[in-house]
Structures are given as C-alpha cells and as structure tokens.
N, C-alpha and C positions, 0 to 999 in steps of 0.2 A: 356347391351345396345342393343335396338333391333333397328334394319331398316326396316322400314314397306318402301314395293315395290308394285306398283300397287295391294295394298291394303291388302297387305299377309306381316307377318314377313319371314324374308329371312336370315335373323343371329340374333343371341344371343352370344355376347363377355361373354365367361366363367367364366376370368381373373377377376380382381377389377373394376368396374368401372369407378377409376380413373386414370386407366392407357388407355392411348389414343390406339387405333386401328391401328393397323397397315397397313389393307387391306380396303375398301371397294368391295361392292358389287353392283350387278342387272341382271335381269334375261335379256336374250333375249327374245324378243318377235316378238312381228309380224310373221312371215313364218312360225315362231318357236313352236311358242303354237297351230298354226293348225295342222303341222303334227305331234306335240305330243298330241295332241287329241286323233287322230286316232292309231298311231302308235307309236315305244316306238324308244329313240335312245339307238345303241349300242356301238358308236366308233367316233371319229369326229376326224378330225387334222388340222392343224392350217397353212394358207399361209400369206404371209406379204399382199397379196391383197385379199384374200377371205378367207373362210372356207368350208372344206368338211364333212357332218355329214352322217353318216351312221345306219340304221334302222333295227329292227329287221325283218319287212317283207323284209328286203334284197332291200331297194331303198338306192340311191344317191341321195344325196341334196349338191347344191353349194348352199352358201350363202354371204350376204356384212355380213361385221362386226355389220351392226345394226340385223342382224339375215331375213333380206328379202331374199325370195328365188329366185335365178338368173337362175338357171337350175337345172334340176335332171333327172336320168338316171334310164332303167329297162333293165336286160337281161332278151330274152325268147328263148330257143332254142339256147344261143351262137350267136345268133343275132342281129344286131342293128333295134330295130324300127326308123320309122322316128316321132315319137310320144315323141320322147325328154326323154322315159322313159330307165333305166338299169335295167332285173331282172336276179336273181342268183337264179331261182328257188327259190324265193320266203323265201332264208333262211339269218339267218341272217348275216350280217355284220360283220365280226373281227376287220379288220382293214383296212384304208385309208393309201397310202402313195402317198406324191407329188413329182415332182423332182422342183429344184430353180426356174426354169421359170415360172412354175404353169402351163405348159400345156400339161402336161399328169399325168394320175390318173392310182393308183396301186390300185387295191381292191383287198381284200381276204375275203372270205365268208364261214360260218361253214361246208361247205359243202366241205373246203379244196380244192376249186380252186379260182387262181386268175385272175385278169383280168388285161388289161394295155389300156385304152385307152384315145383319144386325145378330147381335148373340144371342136373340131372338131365333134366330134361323131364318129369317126375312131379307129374299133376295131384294136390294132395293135397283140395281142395274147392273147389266152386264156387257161389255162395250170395250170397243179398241180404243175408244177413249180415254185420255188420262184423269183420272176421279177429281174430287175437289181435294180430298186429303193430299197431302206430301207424300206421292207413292214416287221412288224411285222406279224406272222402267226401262228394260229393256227389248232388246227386239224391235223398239220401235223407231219408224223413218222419221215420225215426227208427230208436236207436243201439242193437243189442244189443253184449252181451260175450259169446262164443263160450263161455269157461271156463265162464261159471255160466250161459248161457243164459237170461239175465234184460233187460229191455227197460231201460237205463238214461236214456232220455229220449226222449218223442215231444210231438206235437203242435203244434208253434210251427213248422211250416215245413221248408221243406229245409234238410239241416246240412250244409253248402258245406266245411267246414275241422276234423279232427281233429287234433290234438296230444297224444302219447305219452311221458310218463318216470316211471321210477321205478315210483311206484304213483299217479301221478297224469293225470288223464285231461282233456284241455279240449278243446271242441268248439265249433263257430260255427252257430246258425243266424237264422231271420230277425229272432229279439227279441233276440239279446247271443251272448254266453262263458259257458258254464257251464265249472266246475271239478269233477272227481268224484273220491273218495278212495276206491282199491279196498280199503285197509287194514280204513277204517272203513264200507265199503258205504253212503257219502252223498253225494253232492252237496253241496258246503261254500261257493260263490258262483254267484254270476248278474251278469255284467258287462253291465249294459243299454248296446244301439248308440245312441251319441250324434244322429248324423246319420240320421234315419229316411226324409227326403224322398230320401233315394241309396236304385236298388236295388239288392239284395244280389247278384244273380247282373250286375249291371254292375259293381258295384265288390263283390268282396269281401273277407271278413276275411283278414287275413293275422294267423297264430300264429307265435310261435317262442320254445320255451323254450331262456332261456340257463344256467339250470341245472336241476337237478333241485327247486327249490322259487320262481324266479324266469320269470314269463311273459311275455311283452311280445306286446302285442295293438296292429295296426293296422288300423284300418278308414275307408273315405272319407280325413278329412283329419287324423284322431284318429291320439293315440298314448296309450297308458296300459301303465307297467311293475306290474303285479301281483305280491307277493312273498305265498310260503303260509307262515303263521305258525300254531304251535301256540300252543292256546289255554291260559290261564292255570288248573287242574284245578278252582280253588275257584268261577269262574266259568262253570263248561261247562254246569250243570245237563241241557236236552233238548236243549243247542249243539253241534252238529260238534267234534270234541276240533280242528280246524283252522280256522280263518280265512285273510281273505283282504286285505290291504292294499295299497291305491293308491299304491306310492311316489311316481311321476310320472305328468302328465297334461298333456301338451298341444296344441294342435295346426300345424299344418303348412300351406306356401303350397299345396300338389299332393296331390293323389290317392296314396294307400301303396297300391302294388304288393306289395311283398316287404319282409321284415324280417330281420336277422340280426347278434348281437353282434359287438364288436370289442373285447374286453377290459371297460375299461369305458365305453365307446362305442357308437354304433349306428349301421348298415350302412341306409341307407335306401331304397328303388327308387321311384322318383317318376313316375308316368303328369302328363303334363302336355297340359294341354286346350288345344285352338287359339285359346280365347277369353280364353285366360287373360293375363290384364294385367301379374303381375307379373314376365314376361322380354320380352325382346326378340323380334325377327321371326326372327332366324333359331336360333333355340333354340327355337321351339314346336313342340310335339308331340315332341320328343324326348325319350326318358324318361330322367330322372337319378337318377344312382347321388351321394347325399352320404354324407358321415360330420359325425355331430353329436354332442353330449355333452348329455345327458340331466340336467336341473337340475331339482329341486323344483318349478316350477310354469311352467317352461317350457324351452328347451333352445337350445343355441348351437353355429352352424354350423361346422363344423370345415373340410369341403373339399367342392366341388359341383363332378358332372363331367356334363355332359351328350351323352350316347351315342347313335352315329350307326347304331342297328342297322338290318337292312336290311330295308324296306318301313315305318320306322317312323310313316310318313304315314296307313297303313292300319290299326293297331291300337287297343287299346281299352285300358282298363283291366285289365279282365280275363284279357288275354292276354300279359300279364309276370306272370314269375313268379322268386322270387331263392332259390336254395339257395348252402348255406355248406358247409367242408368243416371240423367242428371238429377233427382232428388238424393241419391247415394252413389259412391264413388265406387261404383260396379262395373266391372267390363268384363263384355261376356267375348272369349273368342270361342269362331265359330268354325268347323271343318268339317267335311263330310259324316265323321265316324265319331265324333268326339263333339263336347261344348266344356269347355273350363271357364271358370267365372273367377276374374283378379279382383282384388281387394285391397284398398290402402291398411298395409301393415297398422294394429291397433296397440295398446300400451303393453297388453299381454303376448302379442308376438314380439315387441320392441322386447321384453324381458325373458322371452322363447329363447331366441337369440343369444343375448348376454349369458344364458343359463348352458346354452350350447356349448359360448366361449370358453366356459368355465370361468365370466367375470363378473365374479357374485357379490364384490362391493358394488359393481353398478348397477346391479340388478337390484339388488337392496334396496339402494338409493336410490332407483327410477320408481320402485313399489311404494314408498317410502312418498314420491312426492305426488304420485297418480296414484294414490289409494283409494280415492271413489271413483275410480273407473275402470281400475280392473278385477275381471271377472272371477280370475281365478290366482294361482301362485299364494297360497296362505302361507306356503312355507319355504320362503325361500331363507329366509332365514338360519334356520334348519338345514335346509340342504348349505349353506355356507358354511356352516360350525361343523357339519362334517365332512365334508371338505378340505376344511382345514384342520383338521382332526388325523385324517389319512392323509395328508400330507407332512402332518408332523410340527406344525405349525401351531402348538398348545396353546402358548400364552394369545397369539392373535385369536385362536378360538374361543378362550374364555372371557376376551376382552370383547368380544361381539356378543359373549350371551346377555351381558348389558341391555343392548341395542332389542337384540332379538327377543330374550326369554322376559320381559318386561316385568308387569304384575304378577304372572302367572306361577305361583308358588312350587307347584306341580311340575311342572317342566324343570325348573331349577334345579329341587332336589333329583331328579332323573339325571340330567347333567352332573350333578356334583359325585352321585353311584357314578356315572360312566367314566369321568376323570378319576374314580378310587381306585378302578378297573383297570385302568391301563398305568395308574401311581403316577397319576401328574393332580393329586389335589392341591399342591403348592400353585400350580401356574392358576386355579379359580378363584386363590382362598381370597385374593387383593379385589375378587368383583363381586362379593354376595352380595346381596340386599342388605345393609342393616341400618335402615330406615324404619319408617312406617310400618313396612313392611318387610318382614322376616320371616328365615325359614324356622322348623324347628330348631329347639337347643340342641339337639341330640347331633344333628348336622354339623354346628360351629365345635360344638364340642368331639367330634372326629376329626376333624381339620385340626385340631388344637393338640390330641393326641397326636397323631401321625407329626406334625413339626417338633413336639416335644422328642420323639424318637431321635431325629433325625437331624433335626438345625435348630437349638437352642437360641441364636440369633433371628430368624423369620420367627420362632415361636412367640419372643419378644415386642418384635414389633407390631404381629396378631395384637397381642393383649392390651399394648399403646393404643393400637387404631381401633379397634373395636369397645363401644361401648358394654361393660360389665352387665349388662341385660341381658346377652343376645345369650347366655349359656350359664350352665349350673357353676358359680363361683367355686365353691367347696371342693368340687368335684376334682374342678383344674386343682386349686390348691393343693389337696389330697396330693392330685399325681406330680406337682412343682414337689411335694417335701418327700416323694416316694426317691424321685432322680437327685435329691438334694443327700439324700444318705449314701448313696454311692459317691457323691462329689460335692460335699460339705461347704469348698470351700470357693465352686462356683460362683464368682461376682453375678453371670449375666442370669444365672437361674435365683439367687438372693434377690437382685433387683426385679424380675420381672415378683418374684414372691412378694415382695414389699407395696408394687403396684396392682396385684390383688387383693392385700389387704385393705388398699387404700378404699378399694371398689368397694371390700365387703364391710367399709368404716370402723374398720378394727385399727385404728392409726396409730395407737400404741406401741405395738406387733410391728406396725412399717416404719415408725421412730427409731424404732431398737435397729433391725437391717440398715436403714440409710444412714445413721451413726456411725455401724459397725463398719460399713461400708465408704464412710466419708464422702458420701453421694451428693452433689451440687443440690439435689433436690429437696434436700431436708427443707432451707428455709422456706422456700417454695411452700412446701405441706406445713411449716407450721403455722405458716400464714393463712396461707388458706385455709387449715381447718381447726383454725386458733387453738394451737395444743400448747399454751405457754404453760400453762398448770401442770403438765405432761415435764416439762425442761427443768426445773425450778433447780431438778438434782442432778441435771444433766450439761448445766451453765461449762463447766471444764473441759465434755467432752465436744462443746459445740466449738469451746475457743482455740480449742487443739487444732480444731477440723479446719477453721480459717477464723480468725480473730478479727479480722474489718468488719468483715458480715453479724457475724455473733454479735460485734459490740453496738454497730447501729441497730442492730435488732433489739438488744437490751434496753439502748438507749428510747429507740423511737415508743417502746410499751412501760416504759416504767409503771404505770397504774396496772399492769398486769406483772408485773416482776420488778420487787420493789430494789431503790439502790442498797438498802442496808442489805438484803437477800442476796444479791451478786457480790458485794463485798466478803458476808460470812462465807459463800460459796468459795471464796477465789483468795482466801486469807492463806491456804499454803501454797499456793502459786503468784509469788509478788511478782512477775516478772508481768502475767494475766493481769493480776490484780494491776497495774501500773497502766495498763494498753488502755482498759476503763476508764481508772480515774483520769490519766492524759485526756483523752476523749472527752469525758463527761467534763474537765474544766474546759474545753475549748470552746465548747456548746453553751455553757454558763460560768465564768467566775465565781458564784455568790452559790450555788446551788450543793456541791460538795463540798461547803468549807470546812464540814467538822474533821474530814479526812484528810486537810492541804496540809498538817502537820506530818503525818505518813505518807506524805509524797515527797515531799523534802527528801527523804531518805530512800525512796522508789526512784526519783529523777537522778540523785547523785549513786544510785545503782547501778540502773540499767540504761541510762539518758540526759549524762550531760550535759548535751546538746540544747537539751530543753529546761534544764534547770536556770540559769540567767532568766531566759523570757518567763519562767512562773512566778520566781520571785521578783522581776519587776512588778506582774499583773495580778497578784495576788496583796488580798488585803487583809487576809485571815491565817497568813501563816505567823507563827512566832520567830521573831528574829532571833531573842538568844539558843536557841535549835537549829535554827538553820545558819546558825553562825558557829554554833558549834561544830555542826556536822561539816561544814567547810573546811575550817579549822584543821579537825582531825584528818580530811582527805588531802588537803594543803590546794583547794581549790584557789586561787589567787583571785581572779576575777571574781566570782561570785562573794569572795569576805570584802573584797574592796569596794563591793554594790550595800555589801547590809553594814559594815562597819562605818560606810558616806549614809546611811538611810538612816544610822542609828544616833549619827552627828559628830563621829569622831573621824572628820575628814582629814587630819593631818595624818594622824595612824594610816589611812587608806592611801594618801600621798607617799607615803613612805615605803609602803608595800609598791607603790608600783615603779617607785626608784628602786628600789631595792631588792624587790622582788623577782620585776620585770626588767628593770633595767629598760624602759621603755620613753623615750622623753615625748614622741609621739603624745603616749597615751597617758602621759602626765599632761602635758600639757592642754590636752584637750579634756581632761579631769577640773582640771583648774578651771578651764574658761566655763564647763556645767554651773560651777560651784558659783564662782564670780566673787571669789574673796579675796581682798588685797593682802591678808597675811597670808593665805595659801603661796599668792605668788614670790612675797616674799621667802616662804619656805623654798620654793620650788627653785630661788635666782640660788640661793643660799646652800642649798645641795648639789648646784650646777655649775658653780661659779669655780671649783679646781679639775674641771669636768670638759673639755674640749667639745666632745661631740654632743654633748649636751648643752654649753653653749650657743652650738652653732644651732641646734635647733631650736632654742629659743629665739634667737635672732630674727630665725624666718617665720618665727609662730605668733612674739606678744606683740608686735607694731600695733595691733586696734585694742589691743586692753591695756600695756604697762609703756610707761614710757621706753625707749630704748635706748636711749641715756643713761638712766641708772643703770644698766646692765652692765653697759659699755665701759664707766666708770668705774665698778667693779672688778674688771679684768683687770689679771696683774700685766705687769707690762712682760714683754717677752715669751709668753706665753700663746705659743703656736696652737690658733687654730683650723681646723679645716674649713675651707672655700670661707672665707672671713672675709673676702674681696667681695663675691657673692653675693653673700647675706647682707652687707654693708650698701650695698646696690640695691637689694631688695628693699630693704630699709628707707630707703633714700624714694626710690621709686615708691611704696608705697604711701609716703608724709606727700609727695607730689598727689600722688591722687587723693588724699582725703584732704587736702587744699582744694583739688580741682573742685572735689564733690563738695565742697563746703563754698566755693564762688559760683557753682551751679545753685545749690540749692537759694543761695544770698539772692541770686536772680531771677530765680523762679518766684522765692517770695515778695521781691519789689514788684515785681510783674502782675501777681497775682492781687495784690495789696492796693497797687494802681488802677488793677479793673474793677475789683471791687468798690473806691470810692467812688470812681466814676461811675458805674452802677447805681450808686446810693444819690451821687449830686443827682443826676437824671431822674431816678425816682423820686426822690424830694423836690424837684420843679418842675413837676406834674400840678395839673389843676386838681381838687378836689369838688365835688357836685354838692353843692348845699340848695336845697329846696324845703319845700315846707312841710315834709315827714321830720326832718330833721331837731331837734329840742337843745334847749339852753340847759349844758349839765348842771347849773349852778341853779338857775330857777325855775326850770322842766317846763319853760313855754317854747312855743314854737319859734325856731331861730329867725326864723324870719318873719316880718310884721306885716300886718292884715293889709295895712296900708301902705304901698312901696312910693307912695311917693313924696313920704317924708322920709330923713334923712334917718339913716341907723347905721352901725356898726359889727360887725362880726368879727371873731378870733377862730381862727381853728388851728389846730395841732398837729404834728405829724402822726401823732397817736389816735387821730379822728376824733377824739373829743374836741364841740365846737361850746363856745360859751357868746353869749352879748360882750359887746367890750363893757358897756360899762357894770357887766356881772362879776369880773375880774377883780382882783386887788391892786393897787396901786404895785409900778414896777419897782420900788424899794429904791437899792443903791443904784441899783444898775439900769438909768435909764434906758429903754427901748426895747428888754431882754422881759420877756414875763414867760414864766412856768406852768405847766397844769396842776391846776390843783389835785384832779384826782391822782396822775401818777405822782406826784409829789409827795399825795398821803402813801401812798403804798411802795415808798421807795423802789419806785423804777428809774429814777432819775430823771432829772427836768426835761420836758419838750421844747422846743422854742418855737414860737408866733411865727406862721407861714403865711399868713394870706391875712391882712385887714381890708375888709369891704366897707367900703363907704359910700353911700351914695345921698 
C-alpha cells in the first residue's frame, strides 16, 4: 500500500495488504525542504513545543511542528552574531540537547566541541566539555560531568552516543554501554558490543531510555532492553548499591538506525543494505520503520513499513536518525534530505482504510462506535448505500438507509427518487419511516401506485403494514376500484379494498366484500367495530360462511341481536335454524323453551343422534308431540323413552321385545323401572323364547329370584349355554352369601368397637366442683362445708342433682332417672357416680 505525499510515494507497507497499518506518515515541509535544498540535516531532537534540527554545514534551526522555521543560530569565532545565525566552523552537527523548559540548547559539533546557549541568544559556555544537559557526543575520547568536573570515562575510543535521565548516565563508545549512577558516583555496567567486525562510526549505537530505570540499546543488528535494578543490601559488599539486567536480547534481519518505545512495544528504524537477501528488489536500500513486540529471547513483528525518503539510494547507515515525542506518539525519521514524522494510525485512518477496502459495514460500525472522535467521514454511510447500489445489491441498500438516512426526511425522499430511477422502489418500500416520523403522502402514495401496476400481492401487504395515515385513502381506493373494473372478480384486490374501507371506517362497504368474499376476517371486524346492527339481515349469510363462529357469535351478544331475531332470520333455513337452537339448549336448558317444541321435529330431521339426549334433558317439550312425531318416524328408542316417561311402561316393554327383539335392553329396561310386574311380563314373553331365556338367566340373579324362571321352563326345551348360565347362577347366590357373611362381620366388628367405645367413655370420671348447681334446686352442688357428709348424683347426660333432690327410685331399687331428660323424652339416664363423703 503506497501513500503518495505532495506528489511522491513516501511508504510502501511490505507486510499483506490486508493487514491494516499501523503508522501513518508525512514529510515536513515548508522551512523544511528549503534548507534541505541547500543543505543536508544531520541530528534534530524533539521539544513538547518546538523542534531543534541540526545541519551539516553546522547551522541551527528551531522549528513549529508544522516544520516553519522560528530561528536559527551560526557560530563564528565562539561568538554571537546579532544576525540570528550559530556557526561551529562550519562543521557538522552531532547532536542537539534541550533541557524541559526548552530554553537553553546544548550543541555538539564534529569538531568535538560543544555549546550551551539560551534562546535569548546568550552564549552561556563553550568547551570540549560535555554540558550538564543529556547531550549525546561524538568525536570525543572522553566524558566529563561539568557539576563535579571529574572525568567520568576515557580511553576506549570515541563516545559516538550519550543518554540522560534521572540520575543515570549511559554512553556508547567503541567497546560497549557503559551505565554511570550520579547518586552513587559509579559506574554500575559495561554492555560489551556484540558485532565487533561493524564499524562504530559506520553503524552506530543507537540509546534510548524508555524510562527512568529501563534502557534499550541497539547497535549493528542487536537489540538488548537493559533494566537498572537495586541491589539486594545483604549482598552489595564493594558492589554498586545498582545493577544491571538483560531482559531481552535479540537480534534483527537490518541494520538499527534509531530506537524508540511504543508503550510496550518498540519503534524500530531499519538501514537496509543493497546486498541484503532478505527483501525484494524494489524495497532495498529503503530504510524501514517497524513496530515489534519484544519477547524474552527474541521478538515478534508487529507492522513493517518501508519509507521512500528522498535520495534514499544515497545514504548509509549512519545517516538516519529516529527521535520520538514522549507527550505524543510522534517519531520523527530523520535523513540527510528528508524528515517524515509517523503517527499512531487515529479512528479516522482506522476508517481511511476499511473505506479503501471497500468494507463499509465495518467502517459503519467503527464510525458508528467512535463518533466523538472522529474528525471527519460524515458520510460514510452514503458512500455504503452507493456502493451497494453499483453493485447491485438493492435490498441491502435500502436496508441500510434505516441505519444511515436516520431522521433526516430529506435524504430519504432523495433515495426513494433515486430507487424510482433505476425501478427498484419495491426493494425501499418495506424500510420507510412510518413512525413519528414520515415522509410526504405523495411518496407512500407512489410506492402504492407503482405495486398496484405491477404485484397486486406486495400491493396488499403495503396496505396491511402501513398505517392508513401515512397517504391519501381515497386516492388508493379510487385507484383499487379503477384495476377492480378490469378484474371485478379479483379476491386479492376485493380484500386489500375492504381493508381500506376499514381505514376510511366505512365498515359497512368492508362487511359487504368480506361476506361476498367469505373472508375469515368478517368476525374479527365485527367485533371489533361492533357492526352487530349492521348483520341483524345478514345472520344467513354469516351461517353460510361458517355456522360454529356465526352461532357463538350470536350467542355470546344476544343483548345485541335478540334470539327471537335469529329465529325469524333463520325460520326458512331449519337446517341453520337447528345448528342455533342445538347450541343455545346446550348453553342453557330453560333459556329456549318456547322453541324445544320445534326442535323436536328439527332433531328428528336433521339429528337423530341428539334427539334421545334432548328429550331426556328437556323439561318444556310436550310429550304427546314428541311422541307423536316418533311414532310417525317409527323411531323405536326414542317412543320407548316418552311412552316409560309418560307411564305406560309395559307398552314400552313390548316395543322392545317386539320391536327390538333385544333382551339386553329389555332387561335392562326393567331393572331402570324396578317393577315386579314388568318382570313378570318380561319372564312371560320369554319363557317359549330360548335365547331370551338364556339371557335372563345371566341377567335377574340380584333382582328376581331364579327359581321362578327355572320352574317355568318346559321340560325338554333346549336351551343355549343353559350349563353356563346355570354356573353363573350358582356362582353368583355363592357371592351374595359371601357378601352378606362379610358384611354380617363387618357389622359384629363394628358394633363391638362401638360398645366398647361407649363402656370406656361411660367410666370416665366426670369433674364436679363448685361452679357446678343442683338442676333440681339451682344451689351449688357442692356444699360450703365439705366436711360434713353430702351426697351427689350425676348422669351420663351431665345433669348433676343432690341425692336427696332426687325422687325416690320407685320399683326398681338402685336404678333412678333424670328428671330433666325424662320430661323431654330422651329416655332415662342412669346414676354413674354417687359421692359420699
């Protein structure tokens, strides 16, 4: 993926294509491209409010972050012009250092001296010294600290790279990293450089601490994150009170240019050689910026972008250089001819992207959940509905104008023209607004036309789904009765008609179609828009259309449609008329009696079946009618029910010997009845009768004796299974013995617990104390003074009396009665307890 920048590509992602970016880019310009016209840079660093860039002819340049030049400095002579210029003899720039405030500047120049002065333009020294600021420095053999003016490391070379925090000091030169602890005036490690056969001033170290106790050191193709740990006190003896541990160490396909954190990640600047094997042809020699995640003993790539800076054919290792901006996640790379500044990718390039991919539900849905943070994309929306628009994909576009075209009434109707345009209003018409919020009528009422053209059936379900608000009723109707005289006898254009009228509450009008049409929905609408005064003439056509619903409908409103009303309605349709009254007696016996006489002759019509059961349940029909009408039909069962109801059960016996031929249901005639002359009619019509015989046999054991039967029979007179019956017989007299010695001993048993019950409760004490009174002379039963002698009686009835309140016991010495149940003939008590003391 390239990024063309004021008219140049500036990156090429390595990676798949389809893995999104992690950085973006753009060069500085303005101040920027003029003095690298002329001049090359060599060093720049990074303030929260400016930028300091530094040149090979040895100038200073301040700049804003848009890259405009604010000031710039020339030393000549270790002098300040008043010409605003800094030259160092004219050589180049190593490096820049700021202090927090931003207003004093450390320079070091290849000529190994540095400078410290204020934005003021006030030289404050100038010295091969190394300043108090964190200046990195090269060219020099070796390191003082200005405050204490002590030499804190020489001899190993030039020291190409210094790094500043805190109270801790790291520095590169040609044998490793040292680390110095200003606290404890020591030197605490020595990170020996891996790669020796690289030179240092071709590739060198790159520092950068990502906090104040964590250092990450690249050099050649190494990386090592160094973390400064305090030493444990019982172990320190002549040891630095700090150490120094290798978290990670690994290395790399490219040359480390530059280093800088990313949380917990790391910023990498990659110098890549022309000989180098592991990329392609047209990515060599371009140096790349990745981001990688740093693992225990090796590390894994995160995003590689390979940067198109310009002349990048022409530089070296040495001449990239990568600063970061820790209050913002800015890294600036830095090369002779060019400065590009990477940026962590924001919601609006996250959506850049996706918009690239052409994946506009995720772009949606990323805008959709970061909406107060991005800047721009108002329409993506938009751009997805047409999108899938030219692809052809209607209904998902109109299903997103939902999503997309929200409140905004305006856009809707624009969309609903542009779907007219291309003749897909069908795939819109199921997402309009018809809410709160609506478009014009004139809108619904296009959509309505164009379906009526065309699909009779979506016309319909329009006019279902949509509330009759949203467009001129009339209007539709008009155009439903214009297509209805070409095709009169359309059901689906009659009913969407009938469902307009209902809108325009002309229900009348939709009674008559749903009628005409036997449409399920009649009862539905009459219910709900109580049209029973509407039906009153219309009871035939309703019971035509389904007679179950009709009649619980009749029935459940009678105070709105009386029964005499359905009756005269339904008086030439008895078959109707019959469906009711059945119903209406089932609901109530006593409610239609005036009518049970004309049902008589309705049940033995159309519903034999239910005749028997009406004239058992009924108590208002006339029997000589409905005995009549039997009669005439030669219904057997039903004259043998009113002829036994009417009390001439032998006549009804006779019919069902005679009629039925049935001994079954003679016999079980008889046992209803429980008359001893029925049976003897019944032995008496049976008795030269075999099979009728035998089924008496097996039928009167518990009503008639079976003796007489048996006696009856002539002799010689063969009858069927006679051996059988005669068994049964026998077996039966054994069990109603059995059950008459069972019950004989249920009742001894039961008779036995009972008296025992009664002795036990009867020799029980009864409690006499002195609430208690003499029923005979209402003083307290018991005497004030116990300790003369007295007498008590009590009864099992709890009346207690004095003895001597009692009457003499008559004949029957020893046995005395209570008087009171005595008078009230409950029958005598007898004396339970005499107290005497």
């Amino acid at each position: 993926a390239e990024l063309v920048k004021n008219g140049c590509v500036l990156f090429v992602q390595e990676e798949d294509t389809e893995e999104e970016p992690k950085l973006k880019y753009e060069r500085l310009t303005n101040g920027v491209t003029e003095i690298l016209q002329k001049d090359a840079a060599s060093c720049m660093t990074v303030h929260d409010k400016f930028l300091a860039l530094g040149t090979h002819f040895g100038k200073v340049y301040l700049l804003d972050i848009q890259g405009n030049v604010t000031q710039k400095f020339e030393i000549a002579s270790l002098k300040l012009s008043l010409c605003n210029c800094y030259r160092s003899s004219s050589v180049k720039i190593n490096q820049i250092s700021l202090d927090e405030s931003g207003d004093h500047v450390g320079i070091c120049s290849e000529d190994g001296k540095t400078h410290v002065v204020t934005l003021t333009l006030t030289l404050l020294f100038s010295t091969y010294l190394c300043s108090m600021f964190c200046c990195p420095l090269q060219m020099l053999t070796n390191l003082k600290l200005m405050k204490y003016t002590s030499v804190l490391h020489e001899g190993e070379g030039n020291i190409t790279n210094v790094k500043w925090t805190a109270n801790l000091i790291a520095w590169a030169n040609n044998v490793g990293v040292k680390i110095y602890d200003i606290c404890s005036k020591q030197r605490i490690t020595n990170v020996l450089r891996d790669n020796t056969s690289l030179r240092p001033d071709m590739y060198p170290c790159s520092l950068c601490w990502k906090d104040n106790t964590t250092l990450i050191i690249g050099w050649g193709s190494s990386v090592k994150i160094c973390v400064v740990k305090e030493r444990d006190p019982t172990q320190m003896r002549d040891l630095p009170s700090r150490y120094v541990e290798i978290v990670s160490a690994f290395e790399t396909e490219f040359f480390i240019s530059g280093l800088a954190p990313l949380a917990d990640q790391l910023v990498t600047l990659y110098y890549v050689k022309e000989s180098s094997e592991h990329v392609e042809e047209e990515f060599r020699t371009r140096p790349r910026l990745d981001i990688i995640q740093p693992l225990a003993e090796g590390c894994e790539e995160i995003s590689s972008d390979a940067l198109t800076v310009r002349n990048f054919q022409e530089n070296q290792c040495r001449d990239y250089r990568l600063e970061h901006s820790e209050g913002e996640s800015l890294f600036y790379i830095i090369s002779p001819k060019d400065i590009v500044v990477a940026k962590e990718r924001d919601q609006d390039d996250h959506i850049d992207w996706l918009l690239e991919k052409k994946k506009y539900e995720e772009a949606l849905m990323a805008a959709e959940i970061s909406f107060k943070n991005i800047k721009r994309h108002d329409k993506i929306g938009m751009a997805y509905i047409n999108h899938l628009v030219e692809r052809g994909d209607y209904d998902a576009a109109a299903r997103k104008c939902q999503k997309v075209l929200g409140k905004n009434m305006d856009l809707w109707e624009n969309e609903v023209y542009r779907f007219k345009t291309i003749g897909q209003l069908k795939a819109i018409s199921q997402y309009l607004p018809r809410g709160d919020l609506r478009l014009r009528p004139a809108i619904y009422e296009m959509i309505l036309h164009e379906f009526l053209k065309t699909d009779y059936e979506g016309f319909a379900t329009l006019i279902r789904e949509w509330p009759g608000e949203l467009y001129n009723n009339m209007a539709i109707v008009q155009a439903v009765n214009e297509h209805l005289k070409k095709d009169p006898t359309n059901s689906m254009l009659l009913t969407t008609l009938a469902e307009l009228y209902t809108y325009d509450q002309r229900y009348d009008r939709a009674l008559e179609i749903y009628l005409k049409l036997r449409h399920k929905d009649v009862y539905q609408l009459i219910h709900k828009h109580n049209l029973f005064s509407s039906i009153k003439d219309k009871i035939v056509l309703l019971m035509d259309f389904d007679k179950e619903k009709a009649v619980d409908m009749l029935l459940d409103n009678e105070d709105k449609i009386s029964m005499d009303k359905v009756v005269e309605e339904l008086k030439d349709r008895p078959e109707l008329l019959h469906v009711y009254l059945h119903k209406l007696f089932k609901r109530d016996h006593h409610k239609g009696q005036k009518y049970h006489e004309r049902q008589i002759s309705l049940y033995a019509e159309f519903d034999r079946p239910n005749l028997l059961p009406f004239l058992r349940e009924s108590m208002h029909c006339p029997l000589e009618k409905a005995l009549e009408i039997c009669q005439q039909r030669h219904f057997v069962e039903e004259t043998v029910f009113l002829l036994s109801r009417m009390g001439n059960c032998r006549h009804a016996l006779q019919m069902i010997m005679e009629e039925l031929a049935d001994v079954d249901k003679a016999i079980e005639f008889a046992k209803e009845q429980d008359d001893r002359e029925l049976w003897e009619d019944l032995i008496s019509y049976s008795i030269d009768k075999p099979p009728f015989i035998t089924g008496l046999l097996n039928n009167i054991g518990t009503h008639v004796d079976p003796i007489l039967l048996i006696h009856r029979i002539k002799e010689g007179m063969e009858i069927p299974n006679l051996r059988d019956s005669l068994v049964k017989i026998l077996q039966d007299y054994n069990l109603q013995i059995l059950l008459r010695e069972g019950c004989k001993k249920i009742l001894v048993a039961d008779s036995l617990s009972l008296l025992q019950r009664m002795h036990r409760t009867q020799k029980r004490g009864v409690r006499v104390d002195e609430e208690n009174i003499c029923e005979s002379c209402h003083t307290p039963i018991l005497p004030s003074d116990t300790a003369q002698a007295f007498g008590v009686v009590v009864f099992h009835c709890r009346h207690m009396f004095h003895k001597e309140c009692l009457p003499s016991p008559g004949n029957l010495p020893g046995i005395q009665y209570c008087n009171i149940c005595s008078a009230k003939r409950r029958g005598p008590g007898s004396g339970i307890l005499e107290m005497k003391k």
